[in-house]
C-alpha positions, 0 to 999 in steps of 0.5 A: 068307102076304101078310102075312109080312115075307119077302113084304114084303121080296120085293116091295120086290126085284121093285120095286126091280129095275123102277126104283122105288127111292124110299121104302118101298112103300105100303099101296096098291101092296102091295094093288095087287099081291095083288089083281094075284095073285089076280084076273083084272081089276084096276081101281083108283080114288083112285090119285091121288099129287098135291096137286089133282084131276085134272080138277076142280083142287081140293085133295085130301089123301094119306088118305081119313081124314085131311087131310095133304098130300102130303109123300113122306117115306116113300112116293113116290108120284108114282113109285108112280103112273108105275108103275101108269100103265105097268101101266095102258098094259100092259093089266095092270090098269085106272087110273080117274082120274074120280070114283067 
């Protein structure tokens, strides 16, 4: 169910009538919303769009595989991020910016 392109399709519109309209949806939000569908408490970690860690500013990669950077070609993600900052001030799921 998750996974048809009718969903796929569906949450881009939800998104795109709430302001996110750079870019196609990345993996991460598309989870971010099923679990948001599924659980009670949502916490996430490693929702970090820039090229230095918040706190400790070194450099930090796109992927936990690879070493890209940051290039927002497809994915937006600093929009992204300003979205779940907003859910996060919402109280709709928990941001965690410290390491894990």
């Amino acid at each position: 169910m998750f996974f048809n392109p009718d969903y796929f399709q569906s949450l881009a519109l939800f998104w795109r009538s709430r302001g996110l309209r750079r870019g196609l949806l990345s993996t991460g939000l598309v989870m971010v919303n099923i679990a948001l569908e599924q659980c009670a408490n949502v916490h996430l970690y490693g929702f970090w769009p820039f090229s230095n860690h918040p706190f400790e500013l070194n450099a930090v990669n796109n992927h936990y595989y690879d070493d890209l950077k940051a290039a927002w070609t497809v994915h937006f993600m600093p929009a992204e991020f300003d979205l779940l900052l907003r859910l996060h001030s919402q109280g709709v799921l928990r941001l965690h910016l410290g390491n894990c």
